[in-house]
C-alpha positions in Angstrom: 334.7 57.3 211.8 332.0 55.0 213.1 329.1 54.5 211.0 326.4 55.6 214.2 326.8 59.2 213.1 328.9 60.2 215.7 331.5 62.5 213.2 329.5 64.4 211.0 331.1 65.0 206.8 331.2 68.2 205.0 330.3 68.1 201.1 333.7 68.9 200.3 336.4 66.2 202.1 339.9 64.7 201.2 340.3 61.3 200.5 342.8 58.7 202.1 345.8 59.9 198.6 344.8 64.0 199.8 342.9 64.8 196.4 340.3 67.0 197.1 336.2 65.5 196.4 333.6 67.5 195.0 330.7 65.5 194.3 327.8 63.3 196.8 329.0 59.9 195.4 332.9 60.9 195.9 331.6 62.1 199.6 329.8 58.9 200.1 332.7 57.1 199.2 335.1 58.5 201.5 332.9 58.0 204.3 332.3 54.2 203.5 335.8 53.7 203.3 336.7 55.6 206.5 334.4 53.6 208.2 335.8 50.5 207.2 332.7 49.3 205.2 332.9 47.6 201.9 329.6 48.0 199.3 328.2 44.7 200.3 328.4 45.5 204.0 326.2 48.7 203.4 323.8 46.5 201.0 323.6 44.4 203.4 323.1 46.7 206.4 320.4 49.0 204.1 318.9 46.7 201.9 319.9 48.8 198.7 321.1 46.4 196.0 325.3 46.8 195.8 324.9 47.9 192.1 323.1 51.0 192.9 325.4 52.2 196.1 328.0 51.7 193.4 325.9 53.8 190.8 325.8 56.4 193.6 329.2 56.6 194.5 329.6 56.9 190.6 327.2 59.1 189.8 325.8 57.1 187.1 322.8 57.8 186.1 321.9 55.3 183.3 322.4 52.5 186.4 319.9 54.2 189.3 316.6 53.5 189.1 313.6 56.2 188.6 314.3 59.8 190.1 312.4 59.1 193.7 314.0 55.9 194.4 317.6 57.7 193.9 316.8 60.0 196.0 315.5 57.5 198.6 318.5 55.4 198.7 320.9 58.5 198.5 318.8 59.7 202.3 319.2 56.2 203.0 323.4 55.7 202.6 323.8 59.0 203.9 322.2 58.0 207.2 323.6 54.8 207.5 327.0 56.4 207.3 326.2 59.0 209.7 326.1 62.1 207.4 323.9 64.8 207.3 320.9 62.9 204.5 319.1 66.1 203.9 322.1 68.2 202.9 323.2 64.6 200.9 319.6 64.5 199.1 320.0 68.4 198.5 323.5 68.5 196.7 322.4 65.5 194.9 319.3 66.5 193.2 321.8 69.7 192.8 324.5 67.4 191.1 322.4 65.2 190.0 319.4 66.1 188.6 319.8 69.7 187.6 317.9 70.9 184.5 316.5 67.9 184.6 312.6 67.5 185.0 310.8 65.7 187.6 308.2 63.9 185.4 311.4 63.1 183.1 311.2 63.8 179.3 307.6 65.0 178.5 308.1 66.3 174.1 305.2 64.8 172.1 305.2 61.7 170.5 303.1 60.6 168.2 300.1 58.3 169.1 300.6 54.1 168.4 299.2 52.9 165.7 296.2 50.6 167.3 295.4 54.2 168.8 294.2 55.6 165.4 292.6 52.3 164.0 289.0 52.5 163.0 286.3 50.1 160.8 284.9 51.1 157.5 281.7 52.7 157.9 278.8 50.2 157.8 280.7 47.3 159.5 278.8 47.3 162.6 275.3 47.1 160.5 277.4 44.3 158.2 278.5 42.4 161.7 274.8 42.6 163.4 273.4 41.6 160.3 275.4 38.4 159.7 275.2 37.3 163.5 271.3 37.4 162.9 271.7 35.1 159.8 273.9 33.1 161.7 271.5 32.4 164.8 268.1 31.6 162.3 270.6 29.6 160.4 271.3 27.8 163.8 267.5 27.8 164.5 266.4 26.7 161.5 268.2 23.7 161.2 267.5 22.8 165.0 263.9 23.0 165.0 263.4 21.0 162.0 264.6 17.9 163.7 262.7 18.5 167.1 259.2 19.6 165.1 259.3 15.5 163.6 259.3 14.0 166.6 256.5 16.0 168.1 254.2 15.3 165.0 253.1 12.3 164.8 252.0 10.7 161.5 249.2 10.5 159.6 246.6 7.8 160.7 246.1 4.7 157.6 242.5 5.9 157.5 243.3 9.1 156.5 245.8 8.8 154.5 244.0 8.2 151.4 241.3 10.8 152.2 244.5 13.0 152.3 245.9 12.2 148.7 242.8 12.7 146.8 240.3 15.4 145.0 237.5 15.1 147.0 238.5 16.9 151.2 235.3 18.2 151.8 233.8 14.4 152.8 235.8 13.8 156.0 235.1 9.9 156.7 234.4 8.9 160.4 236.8 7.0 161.7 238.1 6.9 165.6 241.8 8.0 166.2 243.7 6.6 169.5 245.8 9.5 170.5 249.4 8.6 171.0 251.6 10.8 174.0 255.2 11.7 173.4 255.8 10.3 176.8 255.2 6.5 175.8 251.7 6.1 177.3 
């Protein structure tokens, strides 16, 4: 057999000893060997990694990757070796994949744990109300040390004028305003 497609393979073939083959992966095999092609020569001629052609010509399912990719690289073997891929996909999934569900196993299960977590009631209220302490905390003791520097102190005049019993007389006395800026 050449592996152009020139002879076409039943299903259902004899191997090189004459035992009769019944399944894709035995049918896959034969033709692989009748063409003279060892596994790493089809990887390499496909692209399928070696370990799932030999999963294939196994038919082991715990080794092939997710339903659609099998399927893929079944069409894809089965070209390269020149038999009909269609009828190859076909008896596969038949084979294969029978009573088995597309979407793979779908029971219930219960939900993770994180799923169900939830606060105490009132912990958003506690959370808000702590962040505002927090930021006139932060504020308070900020402002304290940016308010000295903008006051400045208290003339000499005044200062005694300041300290005792009687405010109502305010003494004249000429105050020299002082800028932040230094001038």
């Amino acid at each position: 057999m050449d592996a152009s497609g020139a002879i076409q393979f039943q299903t259902s073939m004899t191997d090189p000893e004459g035992a009769e083959s019944q399944g894709v992966g035995d049918t896959l095999h034969f033709a692989r060997l009748r063409a003279h092609l060892s596994i790493s020569d089809v990887a390499a001629a496909t692209k399928i990694s070696s370990q799932y052609l030999e999963a294939i010509e196994s038919m082991d399912r715990a080794a092939l990757p997710q339903r659609a990719y099998a399927l893929g690289f079944v069409r894809c073997y089965a070209n390269h070796l020149g038999l009909d891929a269609e009828a190859m996909v076909t008896d596969f999934k038949a084979q294969f994949y029978d009573g088995v569900s597309p979407l793979g196993d779908l029971s219930q299960r219960p939900a993770p744990a994180w799923v169900d977590f939830r606060l105490p009631k009132g912990t958003g209220i506690a959370l808000v109300i702590s962040c505002a302490l927090g930021l006139a905390t932060w504020y308070g003791l900020r402002v304290p040390t940016q308010s000295r520097a903008a006051v400045p102190p208290v003339p000499e005049a005044l200062a005694d004028w300041a300290t005792s019993q009687n405010l109502g007389e305010v003494p004249d006395i000429s105050v020299t305003y002082v800028t932040l800026d230094g001038s």
